[in-house]
BABA-370946 format. One record per residue: residue number from 1; x, y, z of N, C-alpha, C in turn; residue in one letter. Coordinates in Angstrom, 3 decimals, decimal comma. Atoms other than C-alpha are relative to their C-alpha. Layout:
<sites>
NUM_X_Y_Z_X_Y_Z_X_Y_Z_A .
...
</sites>
This chain:
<sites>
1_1,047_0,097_0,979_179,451_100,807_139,985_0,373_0,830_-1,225_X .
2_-1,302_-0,931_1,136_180,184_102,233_136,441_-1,790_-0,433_-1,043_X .
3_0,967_-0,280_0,852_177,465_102,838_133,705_-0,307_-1,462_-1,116_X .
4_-0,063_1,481_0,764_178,333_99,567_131,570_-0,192_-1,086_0,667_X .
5_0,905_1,434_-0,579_177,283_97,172_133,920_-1,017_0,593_0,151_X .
6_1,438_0,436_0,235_173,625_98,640_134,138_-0,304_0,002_-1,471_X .
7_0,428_-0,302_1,256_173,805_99,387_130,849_-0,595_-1,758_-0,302_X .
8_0,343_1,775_0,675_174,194_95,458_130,063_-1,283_-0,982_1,272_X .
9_0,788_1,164_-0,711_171,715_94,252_133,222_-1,122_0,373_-0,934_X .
10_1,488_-1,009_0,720_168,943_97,182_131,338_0,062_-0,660_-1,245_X .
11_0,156_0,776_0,664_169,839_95,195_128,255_-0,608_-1,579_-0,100_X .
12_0,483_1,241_-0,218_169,624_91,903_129,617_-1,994_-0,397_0,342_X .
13_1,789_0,261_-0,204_166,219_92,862_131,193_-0,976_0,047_-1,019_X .
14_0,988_0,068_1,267_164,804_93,974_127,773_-0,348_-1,156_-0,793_X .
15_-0,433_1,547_0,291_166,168_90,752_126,395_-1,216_-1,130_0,304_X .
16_0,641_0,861_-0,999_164,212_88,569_129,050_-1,510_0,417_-0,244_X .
17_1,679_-0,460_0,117_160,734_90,895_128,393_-0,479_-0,393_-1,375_X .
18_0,488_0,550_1,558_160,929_90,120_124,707_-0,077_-1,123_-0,436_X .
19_0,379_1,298_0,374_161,298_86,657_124,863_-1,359_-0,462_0,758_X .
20_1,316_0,227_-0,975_158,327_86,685_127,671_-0,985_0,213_-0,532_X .
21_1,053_-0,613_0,435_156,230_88,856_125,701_-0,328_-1,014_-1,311_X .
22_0,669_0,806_1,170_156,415_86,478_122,610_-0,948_-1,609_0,589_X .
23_0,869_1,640_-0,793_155,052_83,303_124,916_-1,411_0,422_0,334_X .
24_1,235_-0,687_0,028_152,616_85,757_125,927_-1,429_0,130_-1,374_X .
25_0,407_-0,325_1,025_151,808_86,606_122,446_-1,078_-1,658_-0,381_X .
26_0,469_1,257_0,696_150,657_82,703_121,798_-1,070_-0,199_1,207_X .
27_1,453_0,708_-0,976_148,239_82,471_124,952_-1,540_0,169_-0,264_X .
28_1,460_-0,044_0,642_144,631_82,211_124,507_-0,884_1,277_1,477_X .
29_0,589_-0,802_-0,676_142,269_84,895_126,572_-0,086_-0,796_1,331_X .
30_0,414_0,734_-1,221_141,089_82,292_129,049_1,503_-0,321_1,044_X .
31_-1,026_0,013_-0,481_144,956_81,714_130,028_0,709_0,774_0,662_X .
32_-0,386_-0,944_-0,670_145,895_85,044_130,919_-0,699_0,566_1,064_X .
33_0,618_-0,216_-1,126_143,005_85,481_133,091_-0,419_-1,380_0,992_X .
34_0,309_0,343_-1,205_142,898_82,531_134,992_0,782_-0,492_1,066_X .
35_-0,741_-0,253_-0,995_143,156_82,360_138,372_1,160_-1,148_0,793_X .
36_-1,229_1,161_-0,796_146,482_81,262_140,690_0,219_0,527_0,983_X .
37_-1,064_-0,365_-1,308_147,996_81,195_143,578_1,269_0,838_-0,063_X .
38_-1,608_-0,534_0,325_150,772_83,658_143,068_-0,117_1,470_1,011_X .
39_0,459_-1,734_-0,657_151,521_87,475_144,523_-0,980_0,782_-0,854_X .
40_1,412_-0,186_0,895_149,263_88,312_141,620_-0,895_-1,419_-0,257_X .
41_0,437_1,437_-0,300_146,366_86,006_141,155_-0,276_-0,692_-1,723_X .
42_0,232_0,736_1,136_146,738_85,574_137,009_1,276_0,821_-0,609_X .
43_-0,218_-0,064_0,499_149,056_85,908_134,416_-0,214_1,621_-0,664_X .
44_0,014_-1,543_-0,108_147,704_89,310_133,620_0,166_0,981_1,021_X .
45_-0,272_-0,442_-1,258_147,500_90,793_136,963_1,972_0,278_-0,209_X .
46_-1,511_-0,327_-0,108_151,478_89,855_136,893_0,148_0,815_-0,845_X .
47_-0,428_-0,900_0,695_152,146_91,360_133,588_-0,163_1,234_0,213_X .
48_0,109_-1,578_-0,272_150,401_94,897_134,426_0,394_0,337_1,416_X .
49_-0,558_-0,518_-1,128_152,235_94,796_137,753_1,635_0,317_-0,878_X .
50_-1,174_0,055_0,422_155,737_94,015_135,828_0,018_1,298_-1,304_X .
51_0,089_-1,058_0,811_154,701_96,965_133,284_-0,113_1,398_0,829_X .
52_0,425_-1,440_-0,643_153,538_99,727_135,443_1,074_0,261_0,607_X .
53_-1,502_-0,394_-0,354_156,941_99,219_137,647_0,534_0,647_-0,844_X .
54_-1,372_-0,508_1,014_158,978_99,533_134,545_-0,522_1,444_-0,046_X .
55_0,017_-1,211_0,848_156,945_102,551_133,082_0,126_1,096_1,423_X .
56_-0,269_-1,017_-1,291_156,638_104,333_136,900_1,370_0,136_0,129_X .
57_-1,182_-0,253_-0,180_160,319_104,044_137,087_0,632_1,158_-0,725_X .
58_-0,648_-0,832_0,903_161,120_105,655_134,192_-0,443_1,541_0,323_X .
59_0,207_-1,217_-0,607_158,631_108,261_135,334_0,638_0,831_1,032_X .
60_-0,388_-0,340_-1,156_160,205_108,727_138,729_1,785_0,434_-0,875_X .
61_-1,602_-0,523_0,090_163,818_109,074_136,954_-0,024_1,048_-1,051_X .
62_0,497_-1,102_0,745_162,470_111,735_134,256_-0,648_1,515_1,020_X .
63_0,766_-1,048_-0,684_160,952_113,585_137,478_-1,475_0,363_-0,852_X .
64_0,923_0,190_0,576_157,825_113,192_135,862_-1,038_0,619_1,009_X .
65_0,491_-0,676_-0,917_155,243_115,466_138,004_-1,462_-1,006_0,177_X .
66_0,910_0,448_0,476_152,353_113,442_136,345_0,086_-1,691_0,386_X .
67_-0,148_1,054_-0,228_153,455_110,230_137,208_-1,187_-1,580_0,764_X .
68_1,720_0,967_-1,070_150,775_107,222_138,011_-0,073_-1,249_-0,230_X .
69_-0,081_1,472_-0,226_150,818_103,719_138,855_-1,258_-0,057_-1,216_X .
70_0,891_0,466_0,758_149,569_101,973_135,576_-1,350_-0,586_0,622_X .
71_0,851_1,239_-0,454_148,196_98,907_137,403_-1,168_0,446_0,708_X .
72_0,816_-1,166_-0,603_145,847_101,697_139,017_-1,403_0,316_-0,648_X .
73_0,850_-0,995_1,077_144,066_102,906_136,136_-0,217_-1,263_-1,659_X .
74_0,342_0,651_1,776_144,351_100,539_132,917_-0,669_-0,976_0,061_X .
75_0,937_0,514_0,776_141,880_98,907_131,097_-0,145_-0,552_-1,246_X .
76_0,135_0,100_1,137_142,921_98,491_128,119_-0,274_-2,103_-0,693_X .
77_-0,453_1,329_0,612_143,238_94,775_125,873_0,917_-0,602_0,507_X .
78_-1,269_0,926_0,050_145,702_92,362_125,919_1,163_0,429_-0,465_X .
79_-1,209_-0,668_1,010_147,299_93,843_122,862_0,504_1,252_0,592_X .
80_-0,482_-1,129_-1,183_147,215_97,111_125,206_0,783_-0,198_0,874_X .
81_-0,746_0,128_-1,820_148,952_95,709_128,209_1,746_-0,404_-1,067_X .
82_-1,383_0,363_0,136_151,990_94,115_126,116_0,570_0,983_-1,285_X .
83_-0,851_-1,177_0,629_152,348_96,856_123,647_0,268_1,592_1,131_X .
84_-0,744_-0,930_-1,139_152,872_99,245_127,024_0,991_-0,814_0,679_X .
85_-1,310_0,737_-0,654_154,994_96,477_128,460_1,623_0,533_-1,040_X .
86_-1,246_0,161_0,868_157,256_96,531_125,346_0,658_1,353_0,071_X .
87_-0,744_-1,456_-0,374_157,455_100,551_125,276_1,030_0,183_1,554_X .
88_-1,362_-0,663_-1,332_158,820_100,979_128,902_0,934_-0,662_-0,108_X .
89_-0,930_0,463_-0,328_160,966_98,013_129,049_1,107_0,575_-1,632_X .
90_-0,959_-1,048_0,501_162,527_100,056_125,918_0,463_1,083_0,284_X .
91_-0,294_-1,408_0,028_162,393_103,142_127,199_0,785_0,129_1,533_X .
92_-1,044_0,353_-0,495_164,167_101,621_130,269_1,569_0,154_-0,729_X .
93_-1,157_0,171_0,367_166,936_100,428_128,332_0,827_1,410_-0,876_X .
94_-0,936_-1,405_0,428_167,648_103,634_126,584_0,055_1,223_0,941_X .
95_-0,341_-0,453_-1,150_167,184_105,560_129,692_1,524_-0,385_0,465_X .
96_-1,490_0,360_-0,215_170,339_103,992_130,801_1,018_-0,231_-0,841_X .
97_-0,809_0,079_1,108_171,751_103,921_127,999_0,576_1,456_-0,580_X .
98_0,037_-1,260_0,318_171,505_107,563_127,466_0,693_0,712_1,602_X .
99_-0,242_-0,335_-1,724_171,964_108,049_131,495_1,810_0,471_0,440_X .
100_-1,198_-0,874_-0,880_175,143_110,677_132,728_0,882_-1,250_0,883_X .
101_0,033_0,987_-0,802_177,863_107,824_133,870_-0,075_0,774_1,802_X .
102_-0,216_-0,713_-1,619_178,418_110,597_136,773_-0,976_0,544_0,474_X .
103_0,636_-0,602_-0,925_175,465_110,987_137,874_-0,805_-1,373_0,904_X .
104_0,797_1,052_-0,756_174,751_107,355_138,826_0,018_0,177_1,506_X .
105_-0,322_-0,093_-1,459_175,611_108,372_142,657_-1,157_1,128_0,279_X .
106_0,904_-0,993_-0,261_172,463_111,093_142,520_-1,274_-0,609_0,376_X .
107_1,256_0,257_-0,393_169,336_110,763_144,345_-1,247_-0,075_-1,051_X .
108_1,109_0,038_0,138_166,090_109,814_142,866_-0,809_-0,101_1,014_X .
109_1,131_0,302_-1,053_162,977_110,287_144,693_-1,251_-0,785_-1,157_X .
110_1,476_0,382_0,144_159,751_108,459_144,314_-0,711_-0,439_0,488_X .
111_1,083_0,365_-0,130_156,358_107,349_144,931_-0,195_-1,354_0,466_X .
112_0,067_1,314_-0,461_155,547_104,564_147,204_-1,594_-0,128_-0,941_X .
113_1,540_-0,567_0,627_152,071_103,352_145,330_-1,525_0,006_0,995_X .
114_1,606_-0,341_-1,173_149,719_103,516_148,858_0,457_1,170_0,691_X .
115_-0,402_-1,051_-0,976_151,794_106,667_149,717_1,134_-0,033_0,537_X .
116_-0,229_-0,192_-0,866_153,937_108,238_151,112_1,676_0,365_-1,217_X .
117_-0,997_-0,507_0,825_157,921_109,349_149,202_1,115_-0,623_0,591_X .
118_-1,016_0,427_-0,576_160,899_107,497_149,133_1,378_0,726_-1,032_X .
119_-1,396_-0,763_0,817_164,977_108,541_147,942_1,013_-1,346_-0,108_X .
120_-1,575_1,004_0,250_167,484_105,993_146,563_0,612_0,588_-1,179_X .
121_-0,478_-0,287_1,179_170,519_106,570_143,975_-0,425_-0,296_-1,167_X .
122_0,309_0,504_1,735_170,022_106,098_139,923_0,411_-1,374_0,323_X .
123_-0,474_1,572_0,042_172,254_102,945_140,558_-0,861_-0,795_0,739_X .
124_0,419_1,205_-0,719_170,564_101,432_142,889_-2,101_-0,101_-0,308_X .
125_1,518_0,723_0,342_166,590_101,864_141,828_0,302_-0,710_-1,706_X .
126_-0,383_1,264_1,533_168,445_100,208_138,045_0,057_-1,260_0,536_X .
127_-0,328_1,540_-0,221_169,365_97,534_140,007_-1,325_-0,237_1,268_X .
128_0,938_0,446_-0,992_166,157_97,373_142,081_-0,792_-0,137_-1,475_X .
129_0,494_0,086_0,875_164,051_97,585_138,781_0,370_-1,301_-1,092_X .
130_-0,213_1,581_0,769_166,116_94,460_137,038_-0,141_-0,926_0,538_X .
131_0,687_1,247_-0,571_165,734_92,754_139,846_-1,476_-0,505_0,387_X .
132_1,395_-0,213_0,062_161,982_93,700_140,027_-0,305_-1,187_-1,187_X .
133_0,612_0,161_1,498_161,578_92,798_136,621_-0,142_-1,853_0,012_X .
134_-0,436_1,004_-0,339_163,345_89,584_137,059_-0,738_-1,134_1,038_X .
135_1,057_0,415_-0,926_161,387_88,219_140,026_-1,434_-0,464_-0,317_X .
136_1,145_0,033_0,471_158,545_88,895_138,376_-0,526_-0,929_-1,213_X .
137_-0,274_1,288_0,833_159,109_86,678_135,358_0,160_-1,370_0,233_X .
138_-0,491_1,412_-0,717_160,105_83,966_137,261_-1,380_-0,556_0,351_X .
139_1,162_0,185_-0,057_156,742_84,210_138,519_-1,350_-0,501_-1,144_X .
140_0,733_0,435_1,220_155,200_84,197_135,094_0,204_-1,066_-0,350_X .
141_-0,317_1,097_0,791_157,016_81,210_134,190_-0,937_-0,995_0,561_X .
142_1,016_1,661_-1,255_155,149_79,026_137,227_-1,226_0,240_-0,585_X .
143_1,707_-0,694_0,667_151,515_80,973_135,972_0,093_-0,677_-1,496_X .
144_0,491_0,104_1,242_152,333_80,384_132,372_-0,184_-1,762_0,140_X .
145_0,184_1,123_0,055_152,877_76,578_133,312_-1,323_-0,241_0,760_X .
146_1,749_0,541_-0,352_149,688_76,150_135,498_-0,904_0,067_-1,107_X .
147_1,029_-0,063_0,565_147,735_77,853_132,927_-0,139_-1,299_-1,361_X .
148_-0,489_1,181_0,882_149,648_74,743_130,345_0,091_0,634_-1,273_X .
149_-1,132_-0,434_0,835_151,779_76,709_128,790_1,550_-0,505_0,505_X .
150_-1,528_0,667_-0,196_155,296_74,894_128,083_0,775_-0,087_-0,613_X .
151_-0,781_-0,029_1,495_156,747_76,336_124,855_1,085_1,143_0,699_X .
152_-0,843_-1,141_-1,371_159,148_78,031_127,973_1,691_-0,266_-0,960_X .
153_-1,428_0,158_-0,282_162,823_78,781_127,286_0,853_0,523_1,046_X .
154_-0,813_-1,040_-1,267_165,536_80,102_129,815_-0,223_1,554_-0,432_X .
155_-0,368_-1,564_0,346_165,715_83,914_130,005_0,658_0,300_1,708_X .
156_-1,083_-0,148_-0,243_168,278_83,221_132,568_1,150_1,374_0,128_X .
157_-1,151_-0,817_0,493_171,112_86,076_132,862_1,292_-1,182_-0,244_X .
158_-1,348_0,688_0,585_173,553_83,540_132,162_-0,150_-0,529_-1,364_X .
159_0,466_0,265_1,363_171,650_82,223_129,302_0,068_1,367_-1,146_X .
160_-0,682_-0,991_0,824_172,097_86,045_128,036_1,060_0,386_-0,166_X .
161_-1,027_-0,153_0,138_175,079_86,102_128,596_0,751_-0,682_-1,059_X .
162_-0,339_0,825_1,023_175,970_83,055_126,429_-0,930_0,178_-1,623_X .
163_0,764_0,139_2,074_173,367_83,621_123,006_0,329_1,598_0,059_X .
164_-0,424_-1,471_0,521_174,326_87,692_123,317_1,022_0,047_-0,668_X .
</sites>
């Protein structure tokens, strides 16, 4: 593992949130809240699950004492939920971007969110967090089409790979 490949997945994932967040940007209120069949049951639900990961992560790799599952506590707007989406999944990417390549082999601990403390390396909660992220989008895409939304493009990693 080596610092330039998360660097470019932590890119790719920002990539993938900013083209999500602009599809977002065009939905109407009634779209983001209604309900589906999914692991979340709307379009919002997903997003403030796929936000609170990102920003708890960052907490947990800052050692953050204060640290607290968004999806827990917020309330805010619409415009609230995807202007905190946009901050972490930046403050991801410069996290790793900024990130010691020698210390990717060091423990992080963190916060299960019903309890309880877990320990994996830097490398491997980066690459649990893109693939988080990732997953989770995929999901949005099926939600944004029920709700009849279809102004969809790829956000793909191969598709970033080719327009980067």
């Amino acid at each position: 593992m080596n610092k330039q490949y998360f660097k470019g997945l932590m890119n790719y994932t920002h990539w993938a949130n900013r083209k999500v967040m602009g599809w977002l940007e065009q939905l109407e209120e009634e779209q983001w809240n209604q309900v589906h069949t999914s692991s979340f049951s709307s379009v919002r639900e997903t997003v403030l699950h796929i936000a609170s990961a990102e920003k708890i992560w960052i907490d947990f790799w800052n050692c953050s004492p204060d640290a607290v599952y968004l999806s827990s506590e917020f309330r805010g707007s619409t415009n609230d939920l995807l202007a905190t989406w946009k901050l972490a999944s930046e403050g991801m990417e410069q996290f790793v971007n900024e990130f010691p390549e020698e210390r990717l082999s060091d423990p992080v601990t963190f916060r299960y969110p019903r309890g309880g403390v877990g320990r994996m390396l830097y490398w491997q909660s980066f690459a649990h967090i893109v693939n988080h992220s990732t997953y989770h989008r995929g999901q949005l895409v099926t939600l944004l089409r029920q709700a009849g939304f279809t102004e969809l493009s790829s956000v793909d990693l191969a598709t970033y790979y080719l327009t980067e």
